[in-house]
Each structure stands twice: as structure tokens, then as C-alpha cells.
Backbone as CSV, one residue per row, in Angstrom:
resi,resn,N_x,N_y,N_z,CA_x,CA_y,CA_z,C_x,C_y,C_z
1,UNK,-22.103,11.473,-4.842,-20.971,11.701,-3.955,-19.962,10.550,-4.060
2,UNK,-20.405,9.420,-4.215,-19.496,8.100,-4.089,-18.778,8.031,-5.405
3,UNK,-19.529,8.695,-6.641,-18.618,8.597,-7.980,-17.960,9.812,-7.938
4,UNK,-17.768,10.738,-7.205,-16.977,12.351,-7.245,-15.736,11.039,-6.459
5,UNK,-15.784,10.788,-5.396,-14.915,10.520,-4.503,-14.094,8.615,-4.939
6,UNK,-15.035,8.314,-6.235,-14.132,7.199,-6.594,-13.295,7.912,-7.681
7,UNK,-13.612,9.061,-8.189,-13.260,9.518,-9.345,-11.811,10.492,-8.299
8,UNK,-11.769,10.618,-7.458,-10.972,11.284,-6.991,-9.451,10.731,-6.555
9,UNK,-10.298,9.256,-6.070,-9.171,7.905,-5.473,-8.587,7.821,-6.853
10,UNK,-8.808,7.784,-8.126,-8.607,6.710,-9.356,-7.252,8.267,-9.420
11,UNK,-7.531,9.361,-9.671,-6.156,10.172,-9.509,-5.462,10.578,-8.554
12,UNK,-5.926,10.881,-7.565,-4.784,10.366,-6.846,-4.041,9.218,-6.425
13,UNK,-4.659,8.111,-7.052,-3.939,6.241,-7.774,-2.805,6.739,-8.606
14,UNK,-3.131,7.439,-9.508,-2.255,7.731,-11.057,-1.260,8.819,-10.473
15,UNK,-1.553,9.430,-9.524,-1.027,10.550,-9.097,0.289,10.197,-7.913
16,UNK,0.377,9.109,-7.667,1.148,8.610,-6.465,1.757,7.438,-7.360
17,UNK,1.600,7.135,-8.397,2.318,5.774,-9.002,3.690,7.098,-10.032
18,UNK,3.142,7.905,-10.321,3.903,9.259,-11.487,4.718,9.834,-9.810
19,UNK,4.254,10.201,-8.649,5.491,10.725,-8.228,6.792,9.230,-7.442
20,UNK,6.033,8.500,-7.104,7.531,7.353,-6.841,7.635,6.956,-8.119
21,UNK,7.403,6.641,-9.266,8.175,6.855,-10.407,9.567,8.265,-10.206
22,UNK,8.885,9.226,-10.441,10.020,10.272,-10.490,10.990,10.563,-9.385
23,UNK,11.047,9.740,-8.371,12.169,10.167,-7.435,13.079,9.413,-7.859
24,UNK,14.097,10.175,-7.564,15.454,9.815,-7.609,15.449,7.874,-7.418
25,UNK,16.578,7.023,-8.529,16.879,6.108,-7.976,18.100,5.779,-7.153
26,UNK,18.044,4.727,-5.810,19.066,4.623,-5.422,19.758,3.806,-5.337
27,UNK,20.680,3.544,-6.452,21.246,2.698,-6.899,22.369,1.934,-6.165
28,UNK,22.375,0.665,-6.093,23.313,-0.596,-4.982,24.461,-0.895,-5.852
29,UNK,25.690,-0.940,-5.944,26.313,-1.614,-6.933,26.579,-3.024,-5.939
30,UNK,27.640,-3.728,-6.676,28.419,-5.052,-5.854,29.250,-4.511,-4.909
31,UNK,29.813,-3.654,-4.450,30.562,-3.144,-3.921,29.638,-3.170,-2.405
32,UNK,28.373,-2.514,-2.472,27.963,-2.201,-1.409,26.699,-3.670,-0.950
33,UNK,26.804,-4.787,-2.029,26.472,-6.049,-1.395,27.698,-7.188,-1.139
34,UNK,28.966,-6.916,-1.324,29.676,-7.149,-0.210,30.438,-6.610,0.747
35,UNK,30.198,-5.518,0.589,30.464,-4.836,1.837,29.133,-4.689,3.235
36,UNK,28.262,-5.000,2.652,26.825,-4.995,3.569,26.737,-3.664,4.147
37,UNK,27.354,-3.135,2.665,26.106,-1.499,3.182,27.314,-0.516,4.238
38,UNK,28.098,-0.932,4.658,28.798,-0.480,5.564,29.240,1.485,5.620
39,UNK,29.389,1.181,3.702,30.170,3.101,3.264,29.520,4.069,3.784
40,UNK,27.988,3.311,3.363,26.800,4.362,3.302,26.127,4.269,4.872
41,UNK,27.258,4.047,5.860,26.503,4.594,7.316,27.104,5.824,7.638
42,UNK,27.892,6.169,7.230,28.384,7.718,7.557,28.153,8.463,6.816
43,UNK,27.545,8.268,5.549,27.310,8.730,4.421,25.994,9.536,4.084
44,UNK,24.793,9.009,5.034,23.666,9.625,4.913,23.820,11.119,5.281
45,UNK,22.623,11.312,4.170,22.500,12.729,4.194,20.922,12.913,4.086
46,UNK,20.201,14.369,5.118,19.077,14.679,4.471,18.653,14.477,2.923
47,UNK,17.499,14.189,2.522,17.346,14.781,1.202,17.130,16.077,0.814
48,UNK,17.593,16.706,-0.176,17.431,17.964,-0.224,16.867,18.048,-1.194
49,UNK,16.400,19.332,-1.975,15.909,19.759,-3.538,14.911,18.966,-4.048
50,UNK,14.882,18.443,-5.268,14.214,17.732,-6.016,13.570,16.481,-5.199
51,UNK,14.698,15.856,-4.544,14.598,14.552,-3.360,13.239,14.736,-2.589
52,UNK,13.544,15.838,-1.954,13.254,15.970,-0.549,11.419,16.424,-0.943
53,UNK,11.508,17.111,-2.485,10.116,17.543,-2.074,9.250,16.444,-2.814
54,UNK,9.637,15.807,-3.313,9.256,14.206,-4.224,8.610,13.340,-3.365
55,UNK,9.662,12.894,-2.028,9.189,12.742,-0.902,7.759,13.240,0.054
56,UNK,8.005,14.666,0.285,7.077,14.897,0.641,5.622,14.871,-0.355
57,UNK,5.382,14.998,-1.442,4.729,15.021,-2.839,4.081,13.766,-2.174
58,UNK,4.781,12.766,-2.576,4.427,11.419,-2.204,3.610,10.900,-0.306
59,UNK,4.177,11.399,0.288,3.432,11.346,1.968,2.066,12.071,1.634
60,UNK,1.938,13.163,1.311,0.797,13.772,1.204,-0.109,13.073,0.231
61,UNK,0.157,12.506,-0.800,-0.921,11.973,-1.665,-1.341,10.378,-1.030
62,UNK,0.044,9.779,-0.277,-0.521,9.109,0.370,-1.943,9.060,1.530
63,UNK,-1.220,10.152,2.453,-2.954,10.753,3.372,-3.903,10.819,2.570
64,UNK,-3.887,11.624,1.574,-5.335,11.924,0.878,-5.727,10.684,0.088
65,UNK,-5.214,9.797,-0.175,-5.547,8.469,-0.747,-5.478,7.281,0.309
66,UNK,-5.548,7.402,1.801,-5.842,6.832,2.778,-7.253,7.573,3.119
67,UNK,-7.397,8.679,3.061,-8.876,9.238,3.655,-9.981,9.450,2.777
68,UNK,-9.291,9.547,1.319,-10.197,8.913,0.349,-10.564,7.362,0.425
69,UNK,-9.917,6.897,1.376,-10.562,5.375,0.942,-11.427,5.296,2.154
70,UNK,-11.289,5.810,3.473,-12.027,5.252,4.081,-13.343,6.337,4.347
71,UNK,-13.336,7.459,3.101,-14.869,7.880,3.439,-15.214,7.401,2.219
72,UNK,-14.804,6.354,1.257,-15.678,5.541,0.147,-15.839,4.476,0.895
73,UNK,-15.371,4.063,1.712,-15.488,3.008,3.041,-16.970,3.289,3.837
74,UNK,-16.673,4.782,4.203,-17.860,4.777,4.803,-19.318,5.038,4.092
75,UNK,-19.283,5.673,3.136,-20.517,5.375,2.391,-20.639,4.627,1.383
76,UNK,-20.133,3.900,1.340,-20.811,2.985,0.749,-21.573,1.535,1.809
77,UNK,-20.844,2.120,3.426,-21.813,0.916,4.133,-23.162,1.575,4.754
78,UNK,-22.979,3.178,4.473,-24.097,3.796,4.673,-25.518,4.010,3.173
């Protein structure tokens, strides 16, 4: 059980480093480090499409690679 469930952490490891790789970058020029960011307060927008589900992609593999760790947590002190 403990090598199914290390074998499980090790891809969803590889599996969460490949989706924040693929999201969108968001790129700063000089403009918006002396301006301190100011353009982009009226500017936000939901993420949508590709963004938005990259995002979520990423939250979810996070949970399952938080609860993969702490039931290799728990048996292995059992």
C-alpha cells in the first residue's frame, strides 16, 4: 500500500510541476515597475478558457498531493 501511494505522490509531483509550467505567463514590463502596478487595478479580469481551467487543473492536483502525503504520513507511523 505505501509503494502504490508513493508511486502515486511521485505523479502527481510530475503532474503539478507540467501544469504550472503550462499556464499562461504574466508578464511585468518597466512600465508597470514604475508605475507600481497601478494600470493593472482596473484591469483585472476573471480568468477564462485555457487560464481558468489550468488553474483549476493545478488546485485539484494540489489536494490530491496534500492527502497523498498525509495518508503516506499516516502509515508509515502505523
Amino acid at each position: 500500500m505505501y509503494n502504490i501511494l508513493l508511486t502515486l505522490l511521485l505523479i502527481v509531483s510530475v503532474l503539478i510541476i507540467i501544469s504550472v509550467l503550462m499556464q499562461p505567463a504574466k508578464t511585468d514590463n518597466a512600465s508597470t515597475a514604475l508605475s507600481g502596478g497601478a494600470t493593472d487595478l482596473f484591469s483585472k479580469q476573471k480568468p477564462r478558457g485555457f487560464e481558468a481551467f489550468m488553474q483549476k487543473v493545478t488546485a485539484v492536483l494540489g489536494v490530491i498531493f496534500f492527502a497523498l502525503s498525509l495518508a503516506l504520513v499516516y502509515i508509515s507511523a502505523h
